[in-house]
VEXLOPA-62042 format. One record per residue (C-alpha): x, y, z negated. Coordinates in nm, 4 decimals. Each point is the difference from the previous one (the first is absolute). Layout:
BEGIN
x, y, z
X, Y, Z
...
REM end
This chain:
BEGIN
x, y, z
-4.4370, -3.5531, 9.3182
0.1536, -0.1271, -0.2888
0.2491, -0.2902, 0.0328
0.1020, 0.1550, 0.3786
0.2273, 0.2999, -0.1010
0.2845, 0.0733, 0.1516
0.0046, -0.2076, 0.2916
-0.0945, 0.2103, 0.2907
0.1155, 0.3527, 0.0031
-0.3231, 0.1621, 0.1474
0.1371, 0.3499, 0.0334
0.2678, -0.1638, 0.2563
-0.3036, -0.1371, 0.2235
-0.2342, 0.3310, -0.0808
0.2919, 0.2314, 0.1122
-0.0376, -0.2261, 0.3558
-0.4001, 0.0366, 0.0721
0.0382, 0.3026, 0.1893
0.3072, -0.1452, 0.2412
-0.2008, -0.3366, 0.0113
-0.3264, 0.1748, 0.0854
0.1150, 0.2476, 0.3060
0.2509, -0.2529, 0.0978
-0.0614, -0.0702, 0.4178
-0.0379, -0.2140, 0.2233
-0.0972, -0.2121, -0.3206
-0.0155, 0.0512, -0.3888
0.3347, -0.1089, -0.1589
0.2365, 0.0685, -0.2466
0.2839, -0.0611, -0.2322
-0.0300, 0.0352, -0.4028
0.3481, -0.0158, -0.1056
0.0385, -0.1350, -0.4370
-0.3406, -0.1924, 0.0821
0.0356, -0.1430, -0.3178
0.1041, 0.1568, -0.3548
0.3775, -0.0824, -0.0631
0.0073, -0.2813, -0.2827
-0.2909, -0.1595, 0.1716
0.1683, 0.0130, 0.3067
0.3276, -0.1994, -0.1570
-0.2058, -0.2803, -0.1090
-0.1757, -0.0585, 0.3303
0.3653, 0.0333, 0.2361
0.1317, -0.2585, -0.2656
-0.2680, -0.2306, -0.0079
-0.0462, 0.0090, 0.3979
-0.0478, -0.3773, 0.1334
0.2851, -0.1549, 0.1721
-0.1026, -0.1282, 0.3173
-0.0014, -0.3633, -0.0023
-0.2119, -0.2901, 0.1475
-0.3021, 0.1395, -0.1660
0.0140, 0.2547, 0.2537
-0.1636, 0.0127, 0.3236
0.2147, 0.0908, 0.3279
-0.1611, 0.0970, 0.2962
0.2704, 0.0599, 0.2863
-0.1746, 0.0489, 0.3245
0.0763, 0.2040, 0.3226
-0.1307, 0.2684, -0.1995
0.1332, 0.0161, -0.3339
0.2076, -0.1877, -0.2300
-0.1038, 0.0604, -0.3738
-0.0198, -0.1890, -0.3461
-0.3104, 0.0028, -0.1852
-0.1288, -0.1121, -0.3985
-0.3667, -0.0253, -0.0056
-0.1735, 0.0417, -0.3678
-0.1183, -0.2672, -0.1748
0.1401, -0.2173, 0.3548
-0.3514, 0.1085, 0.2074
0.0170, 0.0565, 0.3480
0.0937, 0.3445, 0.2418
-0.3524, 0.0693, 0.0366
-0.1054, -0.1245, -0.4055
-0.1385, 0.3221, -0.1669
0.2037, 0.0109, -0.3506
-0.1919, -0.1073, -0.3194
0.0040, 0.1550, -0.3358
0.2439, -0.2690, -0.1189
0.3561, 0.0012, -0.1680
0.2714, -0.1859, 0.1450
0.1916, -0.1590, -0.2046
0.2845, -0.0485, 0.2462
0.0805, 0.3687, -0.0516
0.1066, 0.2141, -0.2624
-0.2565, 0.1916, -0.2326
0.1105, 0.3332, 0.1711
-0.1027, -0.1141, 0.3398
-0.3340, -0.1375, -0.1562
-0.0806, 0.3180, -0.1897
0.0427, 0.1812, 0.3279
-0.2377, -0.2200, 0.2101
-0.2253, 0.0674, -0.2683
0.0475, 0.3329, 0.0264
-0.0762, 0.0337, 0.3642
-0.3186, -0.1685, -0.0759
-0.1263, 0.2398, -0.2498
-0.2686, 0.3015, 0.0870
0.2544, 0.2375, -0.1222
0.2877, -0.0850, 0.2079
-0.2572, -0.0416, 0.3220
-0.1265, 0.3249, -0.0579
0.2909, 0.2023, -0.0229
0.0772, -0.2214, 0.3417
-0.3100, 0.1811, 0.1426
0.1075, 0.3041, -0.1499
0.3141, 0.0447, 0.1141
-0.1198, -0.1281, 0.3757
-0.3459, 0.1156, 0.0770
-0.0940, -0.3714, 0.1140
-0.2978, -0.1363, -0.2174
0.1736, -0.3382, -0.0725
-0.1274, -0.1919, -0.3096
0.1857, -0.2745, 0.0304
0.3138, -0.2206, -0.0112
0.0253, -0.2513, 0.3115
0.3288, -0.0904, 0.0082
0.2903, -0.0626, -0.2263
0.3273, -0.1795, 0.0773
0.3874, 0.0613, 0.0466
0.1456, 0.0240, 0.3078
0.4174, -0.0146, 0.1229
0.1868, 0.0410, 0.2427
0.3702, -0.1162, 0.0454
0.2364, 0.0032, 0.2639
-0.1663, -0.1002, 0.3463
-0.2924, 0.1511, -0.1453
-0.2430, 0.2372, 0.2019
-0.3770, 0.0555, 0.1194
-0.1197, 0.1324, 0.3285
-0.1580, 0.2989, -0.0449
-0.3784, -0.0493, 0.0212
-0.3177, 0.1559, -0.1757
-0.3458, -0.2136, -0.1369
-0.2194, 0.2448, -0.0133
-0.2714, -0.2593, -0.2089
-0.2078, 0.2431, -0.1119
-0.0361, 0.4074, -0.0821
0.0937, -0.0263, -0.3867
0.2912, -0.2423, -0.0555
0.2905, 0.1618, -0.1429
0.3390, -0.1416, 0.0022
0.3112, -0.0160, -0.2548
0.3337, -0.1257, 0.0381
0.1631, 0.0512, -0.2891
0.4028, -0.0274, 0.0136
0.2367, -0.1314, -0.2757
0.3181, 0.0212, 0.1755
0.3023, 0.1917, -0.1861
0.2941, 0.1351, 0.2278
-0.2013, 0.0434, 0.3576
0.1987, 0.1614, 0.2320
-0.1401, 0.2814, 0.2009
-0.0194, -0.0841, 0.3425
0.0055, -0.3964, -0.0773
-0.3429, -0.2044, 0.1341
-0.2373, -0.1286, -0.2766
-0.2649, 0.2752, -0.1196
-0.3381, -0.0628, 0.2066
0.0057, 0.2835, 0.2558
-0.2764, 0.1989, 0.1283
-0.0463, 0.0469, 0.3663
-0.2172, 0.1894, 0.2907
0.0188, -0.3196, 0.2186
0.0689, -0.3596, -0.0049
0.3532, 0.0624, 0.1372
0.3027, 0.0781, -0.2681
0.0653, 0.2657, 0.2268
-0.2981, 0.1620, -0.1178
0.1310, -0.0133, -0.3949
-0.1105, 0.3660, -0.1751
0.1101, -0.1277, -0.3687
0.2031, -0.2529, -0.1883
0.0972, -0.0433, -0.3262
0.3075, -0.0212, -0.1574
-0.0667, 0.0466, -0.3380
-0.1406, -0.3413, -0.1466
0.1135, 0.0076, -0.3037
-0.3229, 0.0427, -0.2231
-0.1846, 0.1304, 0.2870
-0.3308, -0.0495, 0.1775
-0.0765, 0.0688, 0.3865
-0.4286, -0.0048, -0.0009
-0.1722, 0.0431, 0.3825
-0.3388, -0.0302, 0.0781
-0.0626, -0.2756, 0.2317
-0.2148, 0.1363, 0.3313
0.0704, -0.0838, 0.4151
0.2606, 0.2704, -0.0259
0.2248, -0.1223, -0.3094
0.2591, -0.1835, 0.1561
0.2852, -0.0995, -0.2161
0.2769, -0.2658, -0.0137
0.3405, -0.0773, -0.1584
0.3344, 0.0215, 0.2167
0.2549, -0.3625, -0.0023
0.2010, -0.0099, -0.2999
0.3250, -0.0794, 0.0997
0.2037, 0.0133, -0.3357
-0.0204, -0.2333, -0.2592
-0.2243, 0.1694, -0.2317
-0.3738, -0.0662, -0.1093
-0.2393, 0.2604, -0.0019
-0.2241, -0.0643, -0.2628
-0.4088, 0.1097, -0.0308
-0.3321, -0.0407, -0.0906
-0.2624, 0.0471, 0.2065
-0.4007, 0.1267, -0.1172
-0.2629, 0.0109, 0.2152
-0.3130, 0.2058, -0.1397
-0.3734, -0.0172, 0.1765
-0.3450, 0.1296, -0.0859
-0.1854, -0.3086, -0.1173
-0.3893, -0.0418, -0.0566
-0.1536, -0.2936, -0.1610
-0.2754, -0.0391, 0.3157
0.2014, 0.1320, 0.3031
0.3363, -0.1610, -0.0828
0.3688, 0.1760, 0.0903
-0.0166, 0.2993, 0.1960
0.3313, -0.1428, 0.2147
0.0119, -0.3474, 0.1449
0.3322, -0.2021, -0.1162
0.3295, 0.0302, 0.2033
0.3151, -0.1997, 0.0070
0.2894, 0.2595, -0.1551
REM end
């Protein structure tokens, strides 16, 4: 599609299908250089600094920082609109997630017949930051991206949304430590539990979360919302 080259590189997220597909209990996976290089640069420098336009939610269950598009709400599906409070990169890629071509090479590369972007907003964590692990399971076709922009991750160090069997962290069977210009994508179903282990160095893990459904004019959503 003209005027969305070189943003995504699509042979990193094609050479994942297969691993995402056969992937058990649950499908998941990590696309490492999600995005193409340059692109990449402009989005990590133009990344919004948390501040009080930012939502916290600290709970007995997870402590987190979220920036909502356009300011809607959690459970707001994302409009077609620009924001103006972010830079033209971040913009162009919203708009690219909204386009058939980037959808279908989403279905594609997954298998799930998704049509749609729900969901669109940046999400941090900092020190003291965690989430339970827990699963939604909405609905049989909602796909899930976080997408990481965090340079210098050490391996072994809490941050990357893990995957797990259970909703125990004893029952962790992946985490990533690679989120710099990476993506971890999971299909959400009563067996996809996941979560993020407590931060406890002063760091901020920086992402952006996408949340694709299969949508029909008459029937709606296929998934029902959920608080992330």
């Amino acid at each position: 599609m003209e005027g969305f080259s070189n943003i995504v590189n699509w042979d990193s997220v094609s050479n994942q299908s297969s691993s995402f597909k056969n992937q058990t209990p649950f499908h998941f996976a990590l696309i490492e250089k999600f995005f193409e290089g340059d692109f990449y640069e402009k989005l990590y420098e133009t990344y919004p600094k948390i501040d009080e336009t930012w939502t916290l939610a600290h709970t007995a269950t997870k402590s987190q920082h979220t920036k909502y598009w356009n300011g809607i709400g959690p459970n707001d599906v994302v409009g077609c609109e620009d924001d103006p409070q972010y830079s033209e990169e971040w913009n162009k890629f919203k708009s690219y997630a909204q386009s058939e071509e980037f959808v279908e090479k989403i279905r594609k590369f997954s298998g799930v017949p998704i049509n749609k972007l729900k969901f669109f907003h940046f999400m941090s964590y900092t020190k003291g930051g965690f989430q339970e692990p827990h699963f939604h399971n909405v609905g049989p076709n909602t796909l899930v991206f976080m997408v990481y922009l965090s340079k210098n991750w050490k391996k072994g160090d809490p941050g990357g949304t893990y995957m797990a069997s259970d909703v125990d962290e004893s029952s962790i069977i992946f985490e990533p430590y690679n989120l710099d210009n990476s993506a971890a994508v999971f299909l959400d179903g009563p067996k996809s539990a996941h979560g993020v282990r407590l931060i406890t160095k002063d760091i901020e893990r920086r992402a952006l979360q996408m949340t694709f459904e299969g949508h029909s004019t008459d029937k709606g959503w296929t998934g029902t919302n959920y608080k992330s």
